[in-house]
C-alpha positions, 0 to 999 in steps of 0.5 A: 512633255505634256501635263497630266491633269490630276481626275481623282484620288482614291484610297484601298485600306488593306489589313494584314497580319499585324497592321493596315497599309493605305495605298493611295491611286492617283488618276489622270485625265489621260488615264494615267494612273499613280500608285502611292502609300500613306500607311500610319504605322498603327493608325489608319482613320487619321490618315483616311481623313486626310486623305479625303481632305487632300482630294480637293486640294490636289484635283485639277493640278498637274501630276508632272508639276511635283515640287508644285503640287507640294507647295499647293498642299502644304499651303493648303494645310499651312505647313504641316509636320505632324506624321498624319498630313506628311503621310498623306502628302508623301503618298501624293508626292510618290504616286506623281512621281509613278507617273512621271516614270510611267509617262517616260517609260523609266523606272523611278530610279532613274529619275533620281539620277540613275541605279548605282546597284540592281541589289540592296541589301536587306535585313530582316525585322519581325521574325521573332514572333514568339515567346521571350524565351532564348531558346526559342529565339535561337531557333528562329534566328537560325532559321531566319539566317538559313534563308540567306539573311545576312542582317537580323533586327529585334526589340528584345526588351518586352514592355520596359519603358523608362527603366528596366528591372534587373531581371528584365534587363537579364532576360532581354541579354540573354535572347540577344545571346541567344540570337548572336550564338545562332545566328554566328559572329558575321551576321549583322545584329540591330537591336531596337528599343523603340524610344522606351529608354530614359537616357541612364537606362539606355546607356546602361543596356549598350554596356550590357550589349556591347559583347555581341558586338551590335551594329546599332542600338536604334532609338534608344531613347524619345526620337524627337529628344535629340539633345538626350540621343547625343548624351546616350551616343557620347557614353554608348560602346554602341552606334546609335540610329535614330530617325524614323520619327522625324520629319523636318530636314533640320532635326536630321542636321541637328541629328548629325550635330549631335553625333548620330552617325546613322540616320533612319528617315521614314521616307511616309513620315518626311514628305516622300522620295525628294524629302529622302534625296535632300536628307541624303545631301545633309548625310554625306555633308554631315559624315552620316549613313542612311538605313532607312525605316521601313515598316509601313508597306510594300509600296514603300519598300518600292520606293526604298529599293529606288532610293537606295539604288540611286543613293551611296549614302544608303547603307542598308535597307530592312525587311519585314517577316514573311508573314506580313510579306505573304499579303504584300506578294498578294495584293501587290504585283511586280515587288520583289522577292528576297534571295540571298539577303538582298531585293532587286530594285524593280526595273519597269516604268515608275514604281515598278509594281502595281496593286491589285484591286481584287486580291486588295478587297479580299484583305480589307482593313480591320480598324480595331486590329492594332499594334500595341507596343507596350502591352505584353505579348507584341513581339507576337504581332498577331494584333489586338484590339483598340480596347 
């Protein structure tokens, strides 16, 4: 097989509802060309920067040549962990790994060892931008089951960090309430707490969850403090998930040593696809489950359904709300659809999927638009700005 020389890197900031998704494209002295993402969660200049950074390390070296080519950047950047350079790397790593398909004619799944399922199943997170009112959130919950979701997640715990009022905690129980009534007792319910809790509070509001029988409680407390997740999963009536912010195969050990039995890489945030194949390997050896994080954008969605076909140890994959999904369909051509609770993995060459650079420009990135997670009204996602 021939070598595909790398020509140049570029990147295509896209805004959307609440947040900015990068995609990367990778070209190829042959014109092959590689579709990869390095979205930041609520960060994009960082990110930007490195990538500009990464396009002299990358130029010249052979796409097909991955683990390689992994090497040269992370040398290049002397070994790094934090979350801006991982993403970049990933996204690097993810568009070699579209050409590779894309030169074979085969879909990215099957070169992580074939498709064991052409569905995954999903469940849907975002769907409650709306007032903290039960009534409210019952409604949306309906609906949101009424499109043939099977699996709902939520943060019903508005800005409490650390601690949580009495009164807060009430609130937050009660919307929770009110979604497991709407939605009935089959449908999944994963409930959030985006690392707000000090380790006697997070144990404290799984007793108070514990009869609207959750799935999980997820990063219940700081994710990197994995000590702090084993004391919470000990005393938790709750399955606690954790990962999303971890980025080196021995916290995701450490995480099973600890007890966590359910494990949520951020496939942008570990080093793309092959990092994922490897935490894969330490879950099964570990008796764990994968749900992987999955709220940067759609190309990573791509790259998930791929994993999660090719990977028993997935258990489920989550889903963003159809706001944000309407821009992703958009700019984003060949991703699929949700019907019945479940994506079909895309079946073409590589990824599968294609961006559109014209339909991307008419969504330009706006950088003063974030997510600002403990400040009053984020369940909503309508952005706000950096001051």
């Amino acid at each position: 097989m021939s070598g595909q020389r790398i020509a140049d890197l570029r990147h295509v900031a896209v805004g959307n509802p609440w947040k900015n998704w990068v995609f990367v494209l990778l070209e190829t002295e042959d014109g092959l060309v590689g579709l990869g993402e390095a979205t930041l969660g609520v960060s994009t200049l960082p990110v930007l920067g490195a990538l500009d950074e990464l396009k002299a390390i990358v130029a010249g070296e052979d796409a097909l040549q991955v683990e390689r080519l992994w090497s040269r950047m992370e040398e290049a950047w002397y070994l790094p962990s934090d979350p801006v350079h991982l993403a970049a790397m990933s996204a690097v790593e993810i568009a070699c790994l579209d050409i590779r398909g894309k030169q074979l004619g085969q879909p990215l799944h099957s070169l992580l060892g074939g498709a064991r399922r052409s569905h995954v199943p999903v469940y849907l997170n975002g769907w409650y931008r709306a007032e903290r009112q039960p009534e409210v959130f019952a409604e949306l919950a309906a609906a949101a089951v009424a499109q043939g979701f099977r699996g709902l997640k939520l943060d019903p715990f508005g800005v409490a960090r650390g601690t949580i009022s009495r009164e807060e905690l009430r609130l937050s129980i009660a919307l929770v309430e009110a979604v497991r009534s709407a939605a009935g007792p089959d449908v999944e319910l994963m409930v959030e707490a985006h690392d707000r809790f000090d380790v006697r509070t997070a144990i404290e509001v799984s007793n108070a969850l514990a009869h609207l029988e959750a799935s999980w409680l997820e990063a219940p407390v700081p994710s990197e403090n994995i000590a702090a997740l084993g004391r919470v999963a000990q005393r938790s009536p709750l399955p606690v998930a954790a990962g999303e912010r971890l980025t080196q195969l021995h916290q995701f050990q450490a995480l099973g040593e600890a007890g966590i039995s359910i494990w949520q890489p951020e496939t942008l945030g570990v080093g793309g696809a092959l990092r994922v194949l490897e935490i894969a390997a330490l879950a099964k050896a570990s008796g764990a489950t994968l749900a992987p994080h999955n709220a940067r954008g759609p190309v990573c969605t791509a790259v998930n359904l791929h994993l999660a076909a090719a990977l028993p140890e997935v258990r489920v994959l989550e889903y963003f709300d159809p706001g944000q999904e309407r821009v992703a369909q958009a700019v984003v051509d060949g991703l699929p659809e949700p019907v019945d609770g479940a994506l079909t993995v895309p079946d073409g060459p590589g990824l599968g999927i294609s961006l559109d650079e014209a339909a991307a420009a008419a969504h330009p990135a706006d950088l003063g638009h974030v997510l600002r997670l403990f400040k009053p009204g984020w369940e909503k996602r309508s952005g706000q700005t950096t001051r």
